[in-house]
N, C-alpha and C positions, 0 to 999 in steps of 0.2 A: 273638030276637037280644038278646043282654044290650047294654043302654046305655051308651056309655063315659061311665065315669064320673070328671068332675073336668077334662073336655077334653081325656084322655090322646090322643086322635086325633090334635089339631090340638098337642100336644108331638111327639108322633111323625113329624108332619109336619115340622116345626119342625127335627128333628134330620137326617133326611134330608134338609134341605138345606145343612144344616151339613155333612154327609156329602159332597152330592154337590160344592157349590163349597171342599171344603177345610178349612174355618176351622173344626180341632180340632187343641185341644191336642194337648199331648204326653202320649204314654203314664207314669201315674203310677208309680214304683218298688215294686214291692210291700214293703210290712215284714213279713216273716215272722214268725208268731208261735215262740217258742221256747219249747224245756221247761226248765221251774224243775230246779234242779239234784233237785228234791225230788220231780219224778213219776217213778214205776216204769216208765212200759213205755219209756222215752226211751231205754234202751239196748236196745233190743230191734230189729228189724230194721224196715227199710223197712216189708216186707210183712206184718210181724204192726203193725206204729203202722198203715198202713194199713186193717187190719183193724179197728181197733179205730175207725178213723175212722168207716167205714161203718158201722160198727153205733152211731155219735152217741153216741159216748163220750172223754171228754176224758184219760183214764186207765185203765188195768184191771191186776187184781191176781186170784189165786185167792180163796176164799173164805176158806180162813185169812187172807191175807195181807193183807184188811184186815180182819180178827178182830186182826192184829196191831198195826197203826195205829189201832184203839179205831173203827173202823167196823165195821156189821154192815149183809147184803146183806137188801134186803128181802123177807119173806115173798110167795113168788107172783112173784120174777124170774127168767129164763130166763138164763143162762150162754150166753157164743156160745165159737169155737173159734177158738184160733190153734195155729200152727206148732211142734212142738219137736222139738226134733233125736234122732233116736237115734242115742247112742253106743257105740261098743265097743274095748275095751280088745285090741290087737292085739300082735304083738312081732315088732323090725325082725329080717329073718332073715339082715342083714347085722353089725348093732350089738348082738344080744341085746335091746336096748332097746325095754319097752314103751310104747308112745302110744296114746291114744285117737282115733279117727275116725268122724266122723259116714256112718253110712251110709243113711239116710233120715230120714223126718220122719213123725211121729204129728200129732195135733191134739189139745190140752188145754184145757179151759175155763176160762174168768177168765168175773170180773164187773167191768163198769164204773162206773166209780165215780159217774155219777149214777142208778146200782140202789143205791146203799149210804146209810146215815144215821151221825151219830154225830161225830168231833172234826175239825173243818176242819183241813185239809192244808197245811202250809208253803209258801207261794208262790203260793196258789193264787187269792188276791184281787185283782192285777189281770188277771187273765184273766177270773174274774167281773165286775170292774168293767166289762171291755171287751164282753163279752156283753150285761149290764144297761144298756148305755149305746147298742145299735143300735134305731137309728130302726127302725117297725114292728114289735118283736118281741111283742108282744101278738096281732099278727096270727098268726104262727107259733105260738105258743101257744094261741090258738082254735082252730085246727085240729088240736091234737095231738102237735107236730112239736116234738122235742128239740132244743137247739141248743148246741154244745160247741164247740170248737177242738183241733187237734191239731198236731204239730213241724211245721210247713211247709217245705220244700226248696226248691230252684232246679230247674227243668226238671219240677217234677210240679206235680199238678192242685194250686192252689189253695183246692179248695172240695170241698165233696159234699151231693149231695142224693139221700138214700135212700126206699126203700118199701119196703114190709114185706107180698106179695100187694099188694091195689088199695089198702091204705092209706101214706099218708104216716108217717115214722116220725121220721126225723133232719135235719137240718142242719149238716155241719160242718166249720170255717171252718179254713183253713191261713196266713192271712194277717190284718192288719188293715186290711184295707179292705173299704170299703162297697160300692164295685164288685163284687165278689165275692159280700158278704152280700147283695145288691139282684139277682145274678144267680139265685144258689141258690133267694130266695123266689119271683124270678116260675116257676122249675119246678116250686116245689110249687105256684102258683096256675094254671099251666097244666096239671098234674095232676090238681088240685081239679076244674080243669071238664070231666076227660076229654079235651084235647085231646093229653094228651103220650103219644102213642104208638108214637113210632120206639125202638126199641133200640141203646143206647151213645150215641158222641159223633156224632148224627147232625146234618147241617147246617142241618136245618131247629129242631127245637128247640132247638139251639146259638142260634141266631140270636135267636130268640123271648124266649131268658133273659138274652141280652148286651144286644139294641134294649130289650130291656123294664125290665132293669135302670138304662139309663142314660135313660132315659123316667121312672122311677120317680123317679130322685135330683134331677132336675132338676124334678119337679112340687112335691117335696121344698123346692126352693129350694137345694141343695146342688152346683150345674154341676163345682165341681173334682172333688168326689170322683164325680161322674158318668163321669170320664173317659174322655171322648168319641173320644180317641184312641186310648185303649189299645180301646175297646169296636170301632171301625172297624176295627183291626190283627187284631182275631179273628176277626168277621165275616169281613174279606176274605179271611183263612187256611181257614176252613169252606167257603165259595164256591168261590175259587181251584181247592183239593182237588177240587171235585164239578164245574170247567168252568161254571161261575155266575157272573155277574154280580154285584157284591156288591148292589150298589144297588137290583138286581132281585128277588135274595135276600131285602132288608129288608122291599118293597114287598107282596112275597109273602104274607109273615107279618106283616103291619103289622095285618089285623085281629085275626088272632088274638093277638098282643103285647100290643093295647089290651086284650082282653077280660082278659087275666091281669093287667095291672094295674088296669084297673076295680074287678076283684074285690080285691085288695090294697088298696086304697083303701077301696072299699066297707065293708070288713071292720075296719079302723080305724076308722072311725067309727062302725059299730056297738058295739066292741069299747069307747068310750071314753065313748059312750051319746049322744054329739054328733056334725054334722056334722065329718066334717073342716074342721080350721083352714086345714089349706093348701089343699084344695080347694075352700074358699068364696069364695077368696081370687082361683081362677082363673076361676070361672064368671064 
């Protein structure tokens, strides 16, 4: 049995009762990250920006197309597929007039633009700022794990965390909030240690990445952007759904929660070659 490490237990405790007698804020408003007038795939559809998310990419272009913005794709990276419409050229049999109509869809490959090297991109420096500035991303880069951002919307997922077969591959963010990034990393640390094995938005891993993420921010010393209500409001939406208890739901998964941020913790302070600051702080 892995150790919790840093107290995350007695945090976890801590927040389930915040839970259960009320006293959590308000759900924080998400800022959606938006695209620079300056990335290519922004006019492109929901489902190929989507596409292009999962596969932990913050942009994508074919291969000329960033031959043509003085980047080039690196030797030995794999192209994925999105969506393109086939057209054809018709004639109205009432108007003489011909239109074009799409009447299916092929898939054509792009490359993302963190496969490519070469002339940074207009626009593209506060989004890296905002990347280079999340607490634990060293951790997410020990393990392998790409981390990008893409257009965020209203009513869709905020977040994604991909794999690639049994390995972790991506991270990537639709908003700027640490909620979110605190949620993504504990499923790739519940991943890491083999426990994440339900398929889709299941309720019990749902749970695991919301309690663990706001577990996370708050050992952090960060409680607002922990947001403790909006993480309650999800929780009880995943519950509700499955006839659970939310409260019961948390307690469920409260070991397993600890152990994935353990290892998050854990793995920072390896990663910085010193105890954690903030975990010496609580023992």
């Amino acid at each position: 049995m892995m150790k919790f490490y840093g107290k995350a237990e007695e945090t976890g405790q801590m927040i389930l009762r915040a839970f259960q007698s009320g006293s959590v804020p308000s759900a924080l408003a998400p800022l959606f990250i938006q695209s620079s007038q300056e990335r290519y795939c922004a006019c492109w559809s929901w489902l190929n920006q989507l596409l292009v998310a999962l596969h932990g990419y913050s942009d994508a272009r074919t291969y000329k197309g960033w031959q043509d913005v003085q980047r080039q794709v690196r030797k030995g990276e794999k192209a994925f597929n999105i969506f393109e419409p086939v057209r054809v050229t018709v004639q109205d049999e009432t108007t003489n007039e011909e239109r074009v109509i799409v009447i299916g869809y092929k898939t054509g490959p792009r490359f993302g633009l963190e496969q490519t090297d070469g002339e940074p991109l207009p626009g593209t420096e506060q989004i890296q700022q905002f990347i280079d500035s999340l607490p634990l991303l060293a951790v997410a880069q020990a393990w392998g794990i790409r981390v990008s951002t893409y257009s965020g919307k209203e009513g869709k997922a905020h977040g994604y965390f991909r794999t690639r077969g049994n390995e972790a591959e991506a991270i990537a963010l639709g908003v700027e909030n640490l909620s979110t990034w605190a949620h993504e990393l504990v499923h790739a640390a519940d991943h890491r240690l083999g426990n994440l094995t339900e398929k889709g938005q299941h309720w019990r891993s749902e749970t695991v990445a919301e309690l663990g993420g706001c577990i996370l921010l708050h050992m952090l010393g960060r409680p607002t952007e922990a947001d403790s209500g909006g993480a309650w409001n999800y929780i009880q939406h995943y519950a509700q759904a499955n006839d659970l208890d939310p409260l019961n739901a948390c307690v469920e998964v409260l070991n397993r929660t600890c152990q994935a941020v353990s290892l998050i913790m854990q793995t920072d302070g390896e990663t910085s070659g010193t105890v954690n600051e903030t975990v010496s702080n609580l023992v």
